[in-house]
FIKOL-746038 format. One line per field, with one value per residue: residue in one letter; x, y, z of N, C-alpha, C in turn. Coordinates in steps of 0.001 Angstrom, whole numbers, plus 500000, padded with zeros to 6 digits. Layout:
<sites>
residuo	[A_...]
nxx	[X_...]
nyy	[Y_...]
nzz	[Z_...]
caxx	[X_...]
cayy	[Y_...]
cazz	[Z_...]
cxx	[X_...]
cyy	[Y_...]
czz	[Z_...]
</sites>
This chain:
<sites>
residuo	[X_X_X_X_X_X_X_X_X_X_X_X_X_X_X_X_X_X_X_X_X_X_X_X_X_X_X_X_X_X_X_X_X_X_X_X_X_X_X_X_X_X_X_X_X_X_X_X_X_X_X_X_X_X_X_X_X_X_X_X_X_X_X_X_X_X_X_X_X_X_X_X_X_X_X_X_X_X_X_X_X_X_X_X_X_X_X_X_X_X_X_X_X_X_X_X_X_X_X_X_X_X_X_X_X_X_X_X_X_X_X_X_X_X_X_X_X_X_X_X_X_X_X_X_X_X_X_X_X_X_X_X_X_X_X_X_X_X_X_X_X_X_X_X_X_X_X_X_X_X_X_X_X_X_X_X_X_X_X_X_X_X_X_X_X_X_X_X_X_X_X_X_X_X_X_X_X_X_X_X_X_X_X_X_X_X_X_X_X_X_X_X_X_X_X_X_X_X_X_X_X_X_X_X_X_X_X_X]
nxx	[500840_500870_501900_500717_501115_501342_501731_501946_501740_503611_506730_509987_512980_515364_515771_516606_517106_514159_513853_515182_513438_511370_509569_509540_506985_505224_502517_501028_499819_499454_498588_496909_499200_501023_502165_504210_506740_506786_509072_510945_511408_511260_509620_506658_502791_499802_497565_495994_494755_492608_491601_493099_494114_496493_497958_498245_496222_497132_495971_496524_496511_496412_494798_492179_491008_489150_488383_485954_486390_485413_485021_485020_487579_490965_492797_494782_494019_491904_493340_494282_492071_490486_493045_492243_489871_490645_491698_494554_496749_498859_500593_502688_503092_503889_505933_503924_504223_505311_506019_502558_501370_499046_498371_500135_499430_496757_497787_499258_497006_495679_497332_496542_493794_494400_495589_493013_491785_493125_495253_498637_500703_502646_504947_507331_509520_512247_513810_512906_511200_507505_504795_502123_502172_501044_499331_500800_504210_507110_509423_513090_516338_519495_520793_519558_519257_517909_514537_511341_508156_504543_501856_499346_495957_494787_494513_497189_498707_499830_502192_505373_508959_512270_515665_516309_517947_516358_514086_511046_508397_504986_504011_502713_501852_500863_498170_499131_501824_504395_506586_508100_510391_513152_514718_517073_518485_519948_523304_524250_521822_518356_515518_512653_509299_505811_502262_499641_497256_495245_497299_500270_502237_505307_507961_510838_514158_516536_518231_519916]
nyy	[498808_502561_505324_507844_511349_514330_517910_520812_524708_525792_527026_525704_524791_523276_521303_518860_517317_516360_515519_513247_511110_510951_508142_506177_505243_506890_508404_511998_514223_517758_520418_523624_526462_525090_524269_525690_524637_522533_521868_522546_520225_518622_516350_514991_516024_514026_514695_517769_519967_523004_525711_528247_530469_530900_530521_530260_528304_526442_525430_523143_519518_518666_515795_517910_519550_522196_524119_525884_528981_529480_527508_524540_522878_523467_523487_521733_519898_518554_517942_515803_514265_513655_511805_509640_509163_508025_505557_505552_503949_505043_507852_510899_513631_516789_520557_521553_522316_525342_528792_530411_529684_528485_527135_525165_523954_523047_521171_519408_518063_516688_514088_513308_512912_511072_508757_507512_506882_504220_504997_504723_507522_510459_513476_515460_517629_520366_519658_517252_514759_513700_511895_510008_508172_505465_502534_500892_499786_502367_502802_504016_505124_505438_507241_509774_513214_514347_513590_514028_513692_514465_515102_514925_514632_514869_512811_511424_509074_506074_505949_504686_504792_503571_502664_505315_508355_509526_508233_506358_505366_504019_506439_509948_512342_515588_518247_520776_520262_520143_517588_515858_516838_517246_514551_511590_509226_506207_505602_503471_501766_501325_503523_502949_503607_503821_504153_503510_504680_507014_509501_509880_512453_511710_513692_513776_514525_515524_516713_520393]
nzz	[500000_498914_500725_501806_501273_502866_501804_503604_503694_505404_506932_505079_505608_505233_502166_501573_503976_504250_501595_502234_503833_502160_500081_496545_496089_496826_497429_496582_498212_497776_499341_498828_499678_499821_497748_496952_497452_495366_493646_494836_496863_494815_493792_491866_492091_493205_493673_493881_496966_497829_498634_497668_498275_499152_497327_493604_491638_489779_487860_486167_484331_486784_489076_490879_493611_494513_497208_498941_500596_503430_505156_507591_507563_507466_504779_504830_506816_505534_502935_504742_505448_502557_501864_503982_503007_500080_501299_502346_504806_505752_506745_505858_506822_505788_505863_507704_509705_511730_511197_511356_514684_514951_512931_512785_515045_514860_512716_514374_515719_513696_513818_515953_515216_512874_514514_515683_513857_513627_512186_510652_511119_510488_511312_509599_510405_510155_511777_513525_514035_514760_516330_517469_520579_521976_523500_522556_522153_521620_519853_520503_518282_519449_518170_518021_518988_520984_523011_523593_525318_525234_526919_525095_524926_527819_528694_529846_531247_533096_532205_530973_530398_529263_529568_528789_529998_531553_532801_533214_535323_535185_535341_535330_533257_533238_531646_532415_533529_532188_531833_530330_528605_526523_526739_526612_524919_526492_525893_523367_523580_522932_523353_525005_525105_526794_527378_529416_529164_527600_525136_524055_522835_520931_519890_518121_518538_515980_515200_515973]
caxx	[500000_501343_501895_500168_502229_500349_502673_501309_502344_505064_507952_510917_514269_516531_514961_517680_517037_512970_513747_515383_512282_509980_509971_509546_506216_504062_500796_501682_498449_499872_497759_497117_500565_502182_502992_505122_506965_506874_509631_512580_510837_511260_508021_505688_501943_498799_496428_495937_493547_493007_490794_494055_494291_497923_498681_497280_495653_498006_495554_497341_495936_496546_493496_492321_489953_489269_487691_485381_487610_484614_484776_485474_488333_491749_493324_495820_492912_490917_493516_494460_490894_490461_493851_491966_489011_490856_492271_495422_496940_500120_500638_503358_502645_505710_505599_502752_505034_506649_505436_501449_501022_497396_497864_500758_498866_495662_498412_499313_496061_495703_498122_495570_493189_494634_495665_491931_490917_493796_495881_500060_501102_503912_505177_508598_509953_513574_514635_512627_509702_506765_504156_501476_502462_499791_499762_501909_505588_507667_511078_513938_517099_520124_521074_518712_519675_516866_513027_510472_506755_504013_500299_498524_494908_494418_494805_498245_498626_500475_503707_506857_510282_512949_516688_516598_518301_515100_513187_509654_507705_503807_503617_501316_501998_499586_498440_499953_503620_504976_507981_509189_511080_514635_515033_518083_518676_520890_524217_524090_520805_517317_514808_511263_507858_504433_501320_498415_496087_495700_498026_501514_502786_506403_508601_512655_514947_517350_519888_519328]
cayy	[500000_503363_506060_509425_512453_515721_518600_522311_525811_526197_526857_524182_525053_522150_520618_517555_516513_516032_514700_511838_510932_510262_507375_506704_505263_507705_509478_513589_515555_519402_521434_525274_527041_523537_524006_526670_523490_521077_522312_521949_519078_517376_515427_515390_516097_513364_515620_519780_520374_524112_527215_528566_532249_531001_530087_530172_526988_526156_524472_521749_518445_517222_516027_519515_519442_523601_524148_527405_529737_529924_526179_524014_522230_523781_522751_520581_518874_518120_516917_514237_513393_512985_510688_508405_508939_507011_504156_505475_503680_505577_509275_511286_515466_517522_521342_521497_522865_526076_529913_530689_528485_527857_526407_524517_523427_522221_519738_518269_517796_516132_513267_512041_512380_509792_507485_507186_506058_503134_505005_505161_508956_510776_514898_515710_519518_520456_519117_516189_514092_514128_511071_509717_506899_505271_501269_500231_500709_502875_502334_505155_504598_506486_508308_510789_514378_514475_512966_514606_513004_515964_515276_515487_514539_515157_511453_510465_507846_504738_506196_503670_505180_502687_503062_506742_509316_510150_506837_506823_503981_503959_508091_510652_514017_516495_519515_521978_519985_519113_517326_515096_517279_516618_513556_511381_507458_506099_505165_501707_501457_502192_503449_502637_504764_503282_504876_502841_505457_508362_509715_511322_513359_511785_514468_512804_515800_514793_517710_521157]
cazz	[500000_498759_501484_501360_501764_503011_501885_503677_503143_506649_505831_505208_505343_504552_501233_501393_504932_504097_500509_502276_504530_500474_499132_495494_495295_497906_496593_497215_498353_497866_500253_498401_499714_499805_496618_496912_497908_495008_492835_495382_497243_493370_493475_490938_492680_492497_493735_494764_496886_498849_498138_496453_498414_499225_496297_492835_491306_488336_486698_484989_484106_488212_489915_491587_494553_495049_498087_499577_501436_504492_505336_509143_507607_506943_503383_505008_507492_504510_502171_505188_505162_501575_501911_504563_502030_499543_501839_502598_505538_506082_506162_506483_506796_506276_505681_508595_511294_511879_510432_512331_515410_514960_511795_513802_516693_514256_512130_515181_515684_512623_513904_517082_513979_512552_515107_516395_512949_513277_510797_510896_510719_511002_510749_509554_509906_509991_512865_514197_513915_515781_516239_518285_520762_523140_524442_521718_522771_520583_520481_520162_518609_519835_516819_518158_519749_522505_522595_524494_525508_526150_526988_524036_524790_528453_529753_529555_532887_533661_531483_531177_529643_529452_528611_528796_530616_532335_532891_533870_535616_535357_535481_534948_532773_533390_530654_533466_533988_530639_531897_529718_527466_526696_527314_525820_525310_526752_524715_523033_524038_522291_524463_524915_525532_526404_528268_529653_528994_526917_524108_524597_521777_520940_518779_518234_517726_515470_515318_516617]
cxx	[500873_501152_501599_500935_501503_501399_501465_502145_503242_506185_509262_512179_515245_515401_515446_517147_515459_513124_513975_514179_511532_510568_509359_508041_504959_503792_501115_500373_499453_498573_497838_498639_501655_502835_503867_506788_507550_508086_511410_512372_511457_510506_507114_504070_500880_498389_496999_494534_493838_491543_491532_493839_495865_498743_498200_497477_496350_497324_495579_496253_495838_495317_493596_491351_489611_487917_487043_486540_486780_484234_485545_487215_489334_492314_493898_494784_492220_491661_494418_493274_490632_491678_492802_490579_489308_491745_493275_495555_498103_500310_501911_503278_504367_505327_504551_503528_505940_505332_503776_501751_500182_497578_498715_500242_497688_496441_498334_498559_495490_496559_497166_494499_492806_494819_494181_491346_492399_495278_497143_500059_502364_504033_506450_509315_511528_514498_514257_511374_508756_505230_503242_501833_501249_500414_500498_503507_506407_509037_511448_515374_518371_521347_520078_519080_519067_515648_512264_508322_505972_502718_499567_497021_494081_494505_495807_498754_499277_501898_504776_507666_511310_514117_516923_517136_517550_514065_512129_508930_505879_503271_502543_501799_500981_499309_499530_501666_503912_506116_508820_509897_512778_515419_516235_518481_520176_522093_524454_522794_519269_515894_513304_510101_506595_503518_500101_497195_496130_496976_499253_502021_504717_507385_510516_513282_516167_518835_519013_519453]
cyy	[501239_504509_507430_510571_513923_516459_520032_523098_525834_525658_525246_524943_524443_521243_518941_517036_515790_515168_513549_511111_510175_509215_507530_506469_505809_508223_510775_514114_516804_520058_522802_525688_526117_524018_524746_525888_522576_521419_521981_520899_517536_516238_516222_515556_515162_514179_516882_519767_522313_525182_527885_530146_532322_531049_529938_528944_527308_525639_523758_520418_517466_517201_517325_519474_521500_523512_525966_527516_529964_528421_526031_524086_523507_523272_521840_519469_518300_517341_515466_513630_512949_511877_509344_508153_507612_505920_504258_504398_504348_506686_509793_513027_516147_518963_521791_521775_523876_527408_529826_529685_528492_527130_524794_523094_522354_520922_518692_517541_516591_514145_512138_511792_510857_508427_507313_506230_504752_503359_505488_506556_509567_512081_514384_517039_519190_519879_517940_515524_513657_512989_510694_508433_507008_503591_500507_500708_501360_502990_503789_505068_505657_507273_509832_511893_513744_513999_513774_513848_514568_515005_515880_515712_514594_513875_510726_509867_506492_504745_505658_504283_504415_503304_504461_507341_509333_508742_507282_505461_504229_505416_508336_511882_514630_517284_520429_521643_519446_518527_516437_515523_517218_515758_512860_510049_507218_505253_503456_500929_501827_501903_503232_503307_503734_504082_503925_503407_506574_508070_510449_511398_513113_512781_513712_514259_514903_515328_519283_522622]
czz	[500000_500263_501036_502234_502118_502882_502034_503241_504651_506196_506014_504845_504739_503905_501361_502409_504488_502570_501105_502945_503439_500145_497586_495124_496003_497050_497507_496701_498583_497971_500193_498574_499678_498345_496055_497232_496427_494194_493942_496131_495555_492872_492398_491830_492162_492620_494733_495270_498199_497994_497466_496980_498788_498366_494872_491921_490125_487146_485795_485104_485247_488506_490673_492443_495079_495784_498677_500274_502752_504278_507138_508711_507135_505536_503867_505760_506221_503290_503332_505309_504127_501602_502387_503706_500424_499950_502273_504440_506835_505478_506594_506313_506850_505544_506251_509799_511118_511179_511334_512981_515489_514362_512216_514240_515817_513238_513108_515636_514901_512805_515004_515889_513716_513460_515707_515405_512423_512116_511325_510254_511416_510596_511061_509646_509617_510718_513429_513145_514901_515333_517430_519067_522082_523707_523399_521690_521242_520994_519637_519692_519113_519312_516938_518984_521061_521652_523923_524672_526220_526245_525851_523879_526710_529413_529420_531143_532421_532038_531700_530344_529960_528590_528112_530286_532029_532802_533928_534338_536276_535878_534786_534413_532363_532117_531218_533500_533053_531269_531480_528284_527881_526960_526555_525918_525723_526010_524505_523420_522979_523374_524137_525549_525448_527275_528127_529154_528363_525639_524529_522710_521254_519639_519641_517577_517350_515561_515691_515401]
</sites>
């Protein structure tokens, strides 16, 4: 099964580090200002979809989904729904972090989204990557700067961190006490994250 690529309009700095992330045979939704994007990215686009006030609709022969500009959904929310609309299983959002933090805050959003409806997702910016982990452990390996776990959905409880720096045994991180930022595996080791309950928010910084 091909992997669906959500590319937004925030900005991207290093084109190289995110090229390596694509593979060759992912389906590329370009989300209106995304596509300010596709040209040093070096992907060709399946489908555009957006209202097009970021960016103007090229109107080439790609599938084109143009959407009202006085709608719920954001362009980027809507082309990861059309993704899970056509079956995707596996997403990965990149260009969805960084420049407004609303628009920000509503990607990340976009990520519990997905994991509710069973579906693998993943954001890539410049520096890390940033994923949903719950009762399925997620391993870390330690090629990684720092990893941080936040409270993403309000019930993150019975938290295990293994093989890190920071190790956690059957915790609780509140909205109010983010405190598992910065965390760091320990060398020769790859560390492990699980939570009984609730969602924690894992982002892997890679380099700074």
């Amino acid at each position: 099964m091909r992997r669906c690529v959500i590319i937004g309009g925030a900005p991207i700095q290093d084109y190289q580090w995110i090229r390596q992330h694509l593979l060759p045979d992912d389906f590329y939704i370009f989300c209106d200002g995304g596509l300010k994007h596709r040209q040093s990215l070096q992907v060709t686009p399946d489908l555009l979809v957006g209202d097009f006030d970021s960016w103007d609709n090229p109107k080439t022969e790609t599938e084109t989904i143009v959407l009202p500009r006085e709608k719920d959904d954001t362009d980027t929310f809507f082309g990861v729904k059309e993704g899970v609309k056509r079956g995707f299983e596996d997403f990965l959002l990149i260009g969805v972090i960084g420049g407004r933090f609303d628009h920000s805050l509503g990607n990340i959003s976009a990520l519990l989204y997905l994991a509710g409806l069973g579906k693998k997702a993943l954001i890539i910016d410049d520096y890390s990557s940033i994923e949903i982990v719950s009762s399925e452990p997620c391993f870390i390996h330690d090629n990684v700067q720092y990893f941080s776990v936040l409270n993403i959905d309000g019930k993150a409880k019975g938290i295990t961190i293994k093989n890190a720096q920071y190790p956690l045994e059957h915790a609780e991180i509140t909205w109010d006490y983010q405190y598992g930022i910065s965390n760091q595996v320990l060398p020769g080791k790859m560390a492990e994250v699980t939570t009984q309950e609730g969602c924690l928010l894992l982002v892997k910084v890679y380099r700074e």
